[in-house]
N, C-alpha and C positions, 0 to 999 in steps of 0.2 A: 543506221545501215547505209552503207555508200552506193549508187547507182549512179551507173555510164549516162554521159548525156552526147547525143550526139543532133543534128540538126539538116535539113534539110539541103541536097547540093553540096555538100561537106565530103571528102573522099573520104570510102570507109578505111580505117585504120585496124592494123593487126590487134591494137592495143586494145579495140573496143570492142573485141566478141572476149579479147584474155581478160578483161577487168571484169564483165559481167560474168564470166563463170568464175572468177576470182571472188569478187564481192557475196554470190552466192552462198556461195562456199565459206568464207566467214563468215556469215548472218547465223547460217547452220551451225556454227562451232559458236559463236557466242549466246544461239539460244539452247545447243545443249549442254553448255555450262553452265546455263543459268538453272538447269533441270540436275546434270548431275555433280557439278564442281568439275576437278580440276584433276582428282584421283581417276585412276584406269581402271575401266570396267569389261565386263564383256558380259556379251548375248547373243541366247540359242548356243551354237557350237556345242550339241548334245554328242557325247563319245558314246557308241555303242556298237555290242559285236557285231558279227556276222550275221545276220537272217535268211531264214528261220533256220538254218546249222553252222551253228562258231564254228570258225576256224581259225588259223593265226592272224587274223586281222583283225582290225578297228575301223569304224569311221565315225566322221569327227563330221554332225550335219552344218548346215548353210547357218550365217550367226555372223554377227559384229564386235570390233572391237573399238573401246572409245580412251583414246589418252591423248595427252600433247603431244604436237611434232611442231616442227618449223611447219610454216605456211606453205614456202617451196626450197626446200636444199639446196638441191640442183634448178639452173635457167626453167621456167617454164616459158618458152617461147621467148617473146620481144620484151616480155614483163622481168625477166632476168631472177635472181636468186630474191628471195625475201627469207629471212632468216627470224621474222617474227614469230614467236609462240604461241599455237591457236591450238582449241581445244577439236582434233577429228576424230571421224568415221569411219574406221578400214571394215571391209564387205570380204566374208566368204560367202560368193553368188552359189557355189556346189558343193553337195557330201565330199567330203576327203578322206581317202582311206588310208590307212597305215599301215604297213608290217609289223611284227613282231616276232623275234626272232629267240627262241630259248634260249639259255646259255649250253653248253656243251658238257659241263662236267656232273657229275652224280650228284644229288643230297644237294645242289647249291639252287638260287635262284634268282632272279634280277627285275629290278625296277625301270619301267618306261616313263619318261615325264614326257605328257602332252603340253607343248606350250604355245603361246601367240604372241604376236607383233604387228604392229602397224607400218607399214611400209608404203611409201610414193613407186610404185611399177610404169613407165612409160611404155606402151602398148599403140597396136594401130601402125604399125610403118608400113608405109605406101610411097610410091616417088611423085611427089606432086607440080603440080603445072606451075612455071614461074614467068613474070612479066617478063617479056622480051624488047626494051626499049627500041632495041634495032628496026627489029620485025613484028610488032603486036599479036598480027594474024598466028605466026607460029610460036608460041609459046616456048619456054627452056620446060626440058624433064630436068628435072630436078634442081636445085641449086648450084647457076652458073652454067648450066646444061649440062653437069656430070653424071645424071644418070641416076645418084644414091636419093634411097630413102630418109625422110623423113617422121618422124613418131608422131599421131594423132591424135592422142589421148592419153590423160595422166591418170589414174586407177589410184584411190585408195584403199589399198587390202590390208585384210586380217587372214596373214601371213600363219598356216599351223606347222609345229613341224614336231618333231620325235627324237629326242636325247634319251640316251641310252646311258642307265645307271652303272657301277659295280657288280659283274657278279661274286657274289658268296653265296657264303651256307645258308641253305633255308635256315632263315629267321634272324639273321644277323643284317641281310641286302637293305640297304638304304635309297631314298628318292634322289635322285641328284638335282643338285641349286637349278634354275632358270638358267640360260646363256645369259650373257646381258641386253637388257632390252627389250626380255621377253616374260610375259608374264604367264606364270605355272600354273594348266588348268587340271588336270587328270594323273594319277599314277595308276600306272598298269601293270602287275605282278605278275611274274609267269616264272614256272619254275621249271628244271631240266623236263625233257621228255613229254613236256605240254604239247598238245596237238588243236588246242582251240583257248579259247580267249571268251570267258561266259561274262555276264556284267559283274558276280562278284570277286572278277579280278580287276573291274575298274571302280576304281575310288576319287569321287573329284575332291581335290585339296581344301583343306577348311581355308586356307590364304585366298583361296581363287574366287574373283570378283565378279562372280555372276551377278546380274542385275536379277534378282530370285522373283519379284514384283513388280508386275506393271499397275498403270495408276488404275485400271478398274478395280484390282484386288483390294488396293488400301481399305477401302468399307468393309470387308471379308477379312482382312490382317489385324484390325483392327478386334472388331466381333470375336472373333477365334482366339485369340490371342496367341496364334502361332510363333511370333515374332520372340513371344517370352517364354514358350512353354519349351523344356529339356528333359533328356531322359538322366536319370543317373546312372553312373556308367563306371563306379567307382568297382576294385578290382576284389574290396572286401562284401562281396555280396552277403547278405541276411539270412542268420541262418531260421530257417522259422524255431517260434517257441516251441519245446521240448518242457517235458512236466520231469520236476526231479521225482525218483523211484522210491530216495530212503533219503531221512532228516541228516542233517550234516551241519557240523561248525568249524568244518577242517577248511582245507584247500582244492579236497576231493568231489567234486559233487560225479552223484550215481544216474545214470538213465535205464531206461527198456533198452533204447537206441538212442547214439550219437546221431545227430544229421551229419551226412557225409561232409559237407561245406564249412565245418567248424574247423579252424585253421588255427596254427600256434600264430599268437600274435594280437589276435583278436579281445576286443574287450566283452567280459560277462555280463549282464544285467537279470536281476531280478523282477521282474513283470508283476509280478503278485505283489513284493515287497520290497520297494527300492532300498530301504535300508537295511537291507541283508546282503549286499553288495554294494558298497556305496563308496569303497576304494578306489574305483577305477581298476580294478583285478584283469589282468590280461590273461590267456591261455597261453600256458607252458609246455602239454602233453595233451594228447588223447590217445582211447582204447576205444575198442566199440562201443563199451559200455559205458567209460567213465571219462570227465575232464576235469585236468590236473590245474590250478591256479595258479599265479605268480603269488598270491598272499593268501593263508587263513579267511574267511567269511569274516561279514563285522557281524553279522549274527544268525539266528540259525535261518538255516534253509532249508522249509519243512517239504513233506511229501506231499508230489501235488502240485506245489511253485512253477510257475511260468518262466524259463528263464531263455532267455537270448542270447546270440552272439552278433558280433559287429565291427567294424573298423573305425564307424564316426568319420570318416573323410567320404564327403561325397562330391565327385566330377561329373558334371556338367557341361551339354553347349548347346545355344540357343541362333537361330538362326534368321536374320544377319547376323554374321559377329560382330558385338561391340570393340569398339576401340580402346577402352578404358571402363574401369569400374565409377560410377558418376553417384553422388548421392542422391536419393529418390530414382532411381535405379530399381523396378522392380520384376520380378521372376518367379513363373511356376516352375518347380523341380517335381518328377516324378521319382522319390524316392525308393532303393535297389535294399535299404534296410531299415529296421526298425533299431535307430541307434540308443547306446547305451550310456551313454554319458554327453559332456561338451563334444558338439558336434562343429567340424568345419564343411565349407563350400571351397572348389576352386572350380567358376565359371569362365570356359574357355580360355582354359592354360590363362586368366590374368592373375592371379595371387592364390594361395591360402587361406582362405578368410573364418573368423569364427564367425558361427551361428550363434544368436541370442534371442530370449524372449525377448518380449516389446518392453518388458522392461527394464530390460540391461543387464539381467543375470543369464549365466552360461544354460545353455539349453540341457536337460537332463535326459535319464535315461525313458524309451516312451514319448516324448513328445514329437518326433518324426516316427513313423510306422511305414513299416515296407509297402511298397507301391503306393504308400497317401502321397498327393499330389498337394506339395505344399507352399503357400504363399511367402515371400522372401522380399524385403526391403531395404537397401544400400542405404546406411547409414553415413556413410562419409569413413566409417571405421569398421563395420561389422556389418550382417545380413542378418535381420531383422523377423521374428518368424509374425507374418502379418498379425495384426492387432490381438496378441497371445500375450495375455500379461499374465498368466500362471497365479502364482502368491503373491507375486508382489514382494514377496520376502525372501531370505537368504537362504531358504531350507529346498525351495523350488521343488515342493512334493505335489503342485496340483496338476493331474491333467486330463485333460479333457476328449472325448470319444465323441463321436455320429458314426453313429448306426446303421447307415443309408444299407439294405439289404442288397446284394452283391450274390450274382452265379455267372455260370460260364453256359453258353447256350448248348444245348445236345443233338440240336436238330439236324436232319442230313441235308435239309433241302433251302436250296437260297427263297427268302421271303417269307419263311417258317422259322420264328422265336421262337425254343421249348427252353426254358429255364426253371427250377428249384434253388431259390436264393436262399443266402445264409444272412441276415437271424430271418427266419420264415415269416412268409406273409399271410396271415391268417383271414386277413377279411379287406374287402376293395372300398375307399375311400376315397373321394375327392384330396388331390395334393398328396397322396401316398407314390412314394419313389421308389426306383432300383436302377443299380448298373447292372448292368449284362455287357459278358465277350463274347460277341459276335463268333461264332463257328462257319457261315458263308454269307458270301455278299449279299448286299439289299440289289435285287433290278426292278423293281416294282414295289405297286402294293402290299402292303407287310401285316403281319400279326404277329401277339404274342400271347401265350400258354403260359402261366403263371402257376407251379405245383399243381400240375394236372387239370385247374380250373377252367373257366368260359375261356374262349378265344377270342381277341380283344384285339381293335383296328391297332394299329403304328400310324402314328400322325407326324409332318416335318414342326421345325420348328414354327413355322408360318399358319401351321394345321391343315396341311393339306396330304393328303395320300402321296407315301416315297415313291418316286423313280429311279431308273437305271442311273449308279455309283453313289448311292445318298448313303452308302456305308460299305465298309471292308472287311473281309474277315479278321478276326482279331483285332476290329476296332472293339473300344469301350463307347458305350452309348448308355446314357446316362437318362433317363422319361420319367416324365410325374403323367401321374394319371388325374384326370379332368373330369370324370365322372361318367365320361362313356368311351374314352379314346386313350391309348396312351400317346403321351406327345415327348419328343425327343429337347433337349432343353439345350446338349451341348450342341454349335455349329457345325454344320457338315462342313468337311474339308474338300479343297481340289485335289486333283491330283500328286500324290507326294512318291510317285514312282512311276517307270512307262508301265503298262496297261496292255496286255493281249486279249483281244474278244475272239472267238472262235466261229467259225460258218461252216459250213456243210450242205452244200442244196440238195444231197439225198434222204438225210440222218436227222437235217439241221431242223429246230423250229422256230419260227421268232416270238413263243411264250418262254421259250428257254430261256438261262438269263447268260449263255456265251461266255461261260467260264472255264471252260473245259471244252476239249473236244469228242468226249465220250458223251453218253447220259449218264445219268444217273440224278434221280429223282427230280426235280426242276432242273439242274447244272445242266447242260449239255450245250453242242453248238446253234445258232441261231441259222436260220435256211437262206437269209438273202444280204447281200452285201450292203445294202442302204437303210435299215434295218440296224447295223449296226454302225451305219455313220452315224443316223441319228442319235443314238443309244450313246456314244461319243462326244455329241454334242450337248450332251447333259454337265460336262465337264467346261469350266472357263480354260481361256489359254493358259500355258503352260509352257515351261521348259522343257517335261516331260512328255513323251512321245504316245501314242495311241495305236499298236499294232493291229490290222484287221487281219487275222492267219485264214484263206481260203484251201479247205483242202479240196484233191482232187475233183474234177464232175463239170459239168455245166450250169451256167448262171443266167439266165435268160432274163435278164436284166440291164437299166443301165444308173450309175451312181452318181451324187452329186452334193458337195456338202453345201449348205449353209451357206446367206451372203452375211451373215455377223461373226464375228471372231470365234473362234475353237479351236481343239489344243491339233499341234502336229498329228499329220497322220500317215501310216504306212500302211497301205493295201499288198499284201504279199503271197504267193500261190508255193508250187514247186520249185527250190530253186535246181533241181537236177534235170526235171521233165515239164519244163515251163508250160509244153502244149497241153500237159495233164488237166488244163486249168482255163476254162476255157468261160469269156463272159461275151456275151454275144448283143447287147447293148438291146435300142428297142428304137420303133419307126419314130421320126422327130424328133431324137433325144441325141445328147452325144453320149457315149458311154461311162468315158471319165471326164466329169468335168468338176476343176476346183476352182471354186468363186473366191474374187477379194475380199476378204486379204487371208485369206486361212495358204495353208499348206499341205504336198500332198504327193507321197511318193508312191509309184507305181511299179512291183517289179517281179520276176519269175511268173508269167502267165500267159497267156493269148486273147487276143480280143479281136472282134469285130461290131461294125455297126449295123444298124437296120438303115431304113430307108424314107425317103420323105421329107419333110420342109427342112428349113434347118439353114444350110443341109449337115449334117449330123457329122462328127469327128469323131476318132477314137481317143484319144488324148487331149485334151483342150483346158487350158488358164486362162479365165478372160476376170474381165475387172482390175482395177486399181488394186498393186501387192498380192495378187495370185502368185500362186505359186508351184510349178509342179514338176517333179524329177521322175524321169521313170529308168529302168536299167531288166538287162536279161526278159525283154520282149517280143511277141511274135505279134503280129498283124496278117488276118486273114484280109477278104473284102473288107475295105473300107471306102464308103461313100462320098467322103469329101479328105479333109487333112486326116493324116494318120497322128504328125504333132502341131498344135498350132497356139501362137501365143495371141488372145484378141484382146488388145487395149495395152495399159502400161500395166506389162504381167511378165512373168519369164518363167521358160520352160528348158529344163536340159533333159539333155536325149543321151542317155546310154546306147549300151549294147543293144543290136533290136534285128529281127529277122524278118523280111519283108513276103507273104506267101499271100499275097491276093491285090487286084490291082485297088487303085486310089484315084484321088484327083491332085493331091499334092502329097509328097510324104512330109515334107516341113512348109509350115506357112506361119512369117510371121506379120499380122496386119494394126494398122488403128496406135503404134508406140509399140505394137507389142515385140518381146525378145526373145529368141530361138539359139540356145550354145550348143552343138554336139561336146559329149562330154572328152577328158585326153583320154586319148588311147581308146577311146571305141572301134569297135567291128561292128560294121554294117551287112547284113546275108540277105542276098537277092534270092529267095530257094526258087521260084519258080520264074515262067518268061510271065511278062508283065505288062500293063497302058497306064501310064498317067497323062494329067493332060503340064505337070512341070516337076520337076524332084522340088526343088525350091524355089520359093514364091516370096519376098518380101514388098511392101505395099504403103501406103498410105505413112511412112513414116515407120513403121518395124524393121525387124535388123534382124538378118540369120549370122551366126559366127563360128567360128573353125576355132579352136584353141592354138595357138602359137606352138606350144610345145604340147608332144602326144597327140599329133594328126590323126585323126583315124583314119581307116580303112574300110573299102567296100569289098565283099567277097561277090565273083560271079557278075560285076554291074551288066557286061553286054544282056542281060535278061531281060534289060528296063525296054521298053518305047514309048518315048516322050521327049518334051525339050528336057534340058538340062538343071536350067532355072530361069526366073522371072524378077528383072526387078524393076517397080515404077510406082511415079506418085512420090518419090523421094522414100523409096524402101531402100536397103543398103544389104549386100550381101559379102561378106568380109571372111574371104580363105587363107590369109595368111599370105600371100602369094603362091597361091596353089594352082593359077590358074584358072580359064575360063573351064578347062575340061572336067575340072574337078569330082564335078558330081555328076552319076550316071544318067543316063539319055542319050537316045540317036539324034537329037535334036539340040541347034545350039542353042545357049541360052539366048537371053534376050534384054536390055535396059533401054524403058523408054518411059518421059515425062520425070523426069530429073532421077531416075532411080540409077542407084550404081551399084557396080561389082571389081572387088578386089582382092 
């Protein structure tokens, strides 16, 4: 790694602040090369509608994108163009929203592609002071003393933007390709006459190179074996077995009922007696009652007979996507049939591949079973069904069953198992098993009811009593019992979706387990809003988001997550009637505050602080990688900063309406970063004292967006100065002026702080 040397008495040179943040910045791309290669990734950048009510937007949150570029394209400075290939970092610092716009004709509909790029942005232009050989004392503005600006920072961004597909006919519209140079994260469907955009009109692209795992999960990616496990997704879904009504040696076989799912095309299979179909017999016809063959039986098919339908191609996809099929290659599939003959795989659009026992004859009919969850081995030519050697011999009549007893839970209320498994469990053993489907979440302590028996603890893998997210409804949870406990054997998972917890401080209880915002039996919403950070923070980080939905009321509370990592978080109230929502924080506390490195948006509500040491903020990111956005907010009394960034943190400021006084409405101190967001309104509703609107300090920075200035409504309200900057704070309007922001009072810069 290369480092500037310079020396004492030596005139400083342009070249040696451009080489140290040059060298930096290469050290950074050669050590996240060595972490991710050479291929383009990205992270975070979660698409997601409107909250809490879609409508025709999107936003696209804060997130990176990582590929080659040149070093510098264009001159950076006196260090001129480098045209070297280094592996960077482009930064989305704030949410991005999108439009989406229907198409206009009847019956048709259109695809949105979300996509990204890494882009060099030069940002920062100010007219800067130049040597005046003439006259020292009076320096040139600008270059040559012309006057013109200069650019003062080079931005590497992850650039998102919105390509607009074809429209046609529903069901015909297509994604369209990337631009060039951009990589495709998102399709977003919308058809005529749509008036909102819900998540399951967005679908991220299986191509799209999310960084899905960071390095704490690997111990958990690992364990779980999420990385291999697939759903089957194949279009000839299993018909369940149907028992034949009358003996047959035709092509005719007879039922009570066809299962509706029994399709022409499909292969037969005999379950009772595989050699009474052993042609590979496809469906030609059905009736209600009767299915027609493509051949005569090979022998009888008595009444009573088990018999199946199926396709035998099962798809597949396992996440990350492999690049290729590799030998020693292996994969759980959760297979969609209980196939009838030679079975194939095609995992993740790579090939067609046959299924084989282990011992190299074609898999028959029964040895994959609908929903069995089966082991799979890449042989270099075949997939493999894990160490399944059947006969051994060419006739492949053995196979093999577990029993594991299997029901679907009945119960209404989250943390109550009631299950009746099928084959029945007649008496409790040590090392006696069952799967159960989950009917509602785990948020606690758990039990299970076993065919009406004793009521029996739920233990984690670890054996400790569950907490809030250690299951989901319609998970499969799979426990042996131990001889006083049941204990859960498969891995709890993280997060594999966003997550809304519900509160309520009238309604709400925090025994509740915040799945709903009704009641009903345990379900209902939880009464306090840190309550459910916590309950959140049962969850590792994530890609996936964490919504906290406050309805209406007052919260006499104040919140704060966690100084160890946790997934995204979004605290959200009204967004029509933000004042509906009101959290009134508490003495010495700040209200909102999110600790490094977590993240944390704040928006549709009102807040105030309390009073006392502190002195207490209503908005506040301190610590190293905090992070916090807030949008559509009111500020009553607030005791000290209404937003403030403390340390190396950043904080963007939406739309916000100011109804009570403050000591600063932005402060940012210690490195910390302050952006009003583009295009913000700012509402003065009532007259007002602060003792500055903005205050940067000790090295923090407030900043104005270049493009999409916001705006103040009503500012003559304010009294106070205007801003503050000192200590080497930096406050940066774009060239907006000293007036810029509201106060009778002018601002002020003193002890190297500037304003521009």
């Amino acid at each position: 790694m290369d480092r500037a040397i310079v020396y004492t008495g030596a005139l400083p040179q342009t070249t040696d602040v451009l080489n140290t943040n040059k060298f930096m910045m290469q050290a950074l791309a050669y050590g996240m090369r060595a972490i991710l290669g050479t291929n383009t990734y990205v992270d975070g950048l979660v698409c997601l509608p409107t909250s809490p009510t879609p409508d025709l937007h999107v936003s696209v949150g804060v997130g990176s994108i990582y590929a080659q570029d040149p070093t510098d394209a264009s001159a950076y400075g006196d260090l001129g163009v480098d045209n070297t290939t280094i592996y960077k970092q482009g930064i989305l610092q704030s949410a991005q929203q999108l439009t989406i716009t229907p198409p206009g004709t009847s019956g048709f509909s259109q695809v949105y592609l979300v996509q990204a790029i890494l882009q060099d942005v030069d940002a920062g232009a100010q007219v800067l002071s130049y040597f005046n050989a003439a006259n020292p004392s009076a320096p040139f503005s600008g270059p040559a003393n012309a006057g013109s600006s200069n650019f003062t920072i080079r931005q590497v961004k992850c650039v998102v933007a919105l390509k607009a597909g074809l429209s046609a006919a529903t069901g015909t519209q297509a994604t369209p390709s990337p631009d060039a140079g951009f990589t495709g994260l998102y399709a977003i469907t919308v058809a005529n006459g749509a008036t909102q955009i819900t998540s399951a009109n967005i679908v991220a692209l299986v191509s799209a190179p999310f960084i899905s795992t960071k390095l704490p999960d690997v111990p958990a990616g690992v364990q779980s074996g999420k990385w291999l496990y697939g759903l089957d997704t194949s279009n000839g879904t299993f018909a369940p077995s149907t028992s034949a009504s009358t003996a047959t040696s035709s092509a005719v076989l007879t039922f009570t009922s066809v299962p509706a799912n029994v399709a022409v095309g499909m292969k037969a299979a005999n379950l009772t007696n595989p050699a009474a179909i052993s042609g590979g017999q496809t469906v030609l016809s059905k009736t209600a009652t009767t299915v027609t063959l493509s051949a005569n039986v090979n022998a009888t098919v008595n009444s009573g007979d088990a018999i199946a339908f199926s396709t035998n191609a099962l798809v597949a996809n396992v996440s990350p996507v492999p690049s290729a099929l590799v030998p020693g290659m292996e994969v759980h599939i959760q297979s969609s049939t209980t196939i009838s003959g030679a079975a194939t795989l095609n995992l993740n659009g790579l090939g067609v591949v046959s299924i084989k026992r282990a011992s190299g004859n074609p898999s028959v009919a029964g040895d994959i079973s609908a929903n069995e969850v089966v082991g799979l081995i890449y042989d270099g030519a075949n997939w493999q069904i894990k160490n399944y050697q059947g006969s051994g011999g060419v006739t492949n009549t053995t196979n093999n069953t577990v029993g594991i007893p299997f029901g679907t839970d009945t119960s209404t209320s989250s943390n109550v198992i009631t299950v009746t498994p099928s084959p029945t469990i007649t008496s409790l053993s040590a090392g006696a098993a069952i799967i159960v489907k989950l009917a509602n979440p785990i948020t606690g302590p758990t039990t299970l009811q076993v065919s009406g028996g004793t009521v029996i603890p739920v233990l984690s893998l670890a054996g400790q009593p569950l907490g809030f997210g250690a299951a989901r409804a319609g998970e499969m949870l799979w426990m042996l019992y131990d001889g006083a406990n049941w204990q859960i054997v498969n891995q709890l998972l993280p997060l594999q979706q966003n997550l809304t917890i519900f509160v309520n401080s009238s309604i709400g209880n925090d025994n509740f387990d915040g799945s709903q915002p009704t009641i009903s039996g345990t379900k209902g919403p939880l009464q306090k809003i840190q309550t459910a950070i916590n309950k959140a923070w049962s969850f590792p980080p994530s890609v996936f988001s964490i919504t906290i939905q406050l309805a209406d009321g007052t919260y006499n509370e104040a919140v704060s997550t966690p100084s160890f990592p946790g997934p995204g978080i979004i605290i959200t109230g009204n967004a029509a009637s933000p004042a509906n929502v009101l959290v009134t924080g508490a003495n010495n506390a700040h209200t909102f505050a999110v600790n490094g490195p977590n993240q944390m948006t704040v928006q549709n509500l009102k807040g105030t602080t309390g009073t006392g040491s502190g002195p207490p903020c209503l908005f506040i990111a301190q610590g190293s990688g905090a992070q916090l956005n807030t949008a559509n907010t009111i500020s009553g009394f607030v005791q000290f900063s209404v937003h403030e960034a403390f340390g190396p943190c950043f904080v963007s400021v939406g739309n916000h309406t100011y109804a009570g006084n403050f000591s600063q409405a932005l402060n940012a101190v210690f490195g910390g970063f302050v952006g009003l967001a583009q295009n913000s309104v700012f509402t003065i509703s009532v007259a007002l004292t602060c003792t500055a609107w903005g205050v940067a300090s000790s090295g923090g920075s407030i900043s104005v967006p270049a493009v999409g200035v916001p705006t103040f409504v009503s500012p003559g309200n304010v009294t106070g100065a205007k801003w503050l900057a000192s200590v080497n704070g930096t406050i940066t309007t774009q060239g907006q002026g000293v007036n810029f922001f509201p106060g009778s009072i002018a601002g002020t810069a003193q002890s190297g702080g500037q304003y521009n």
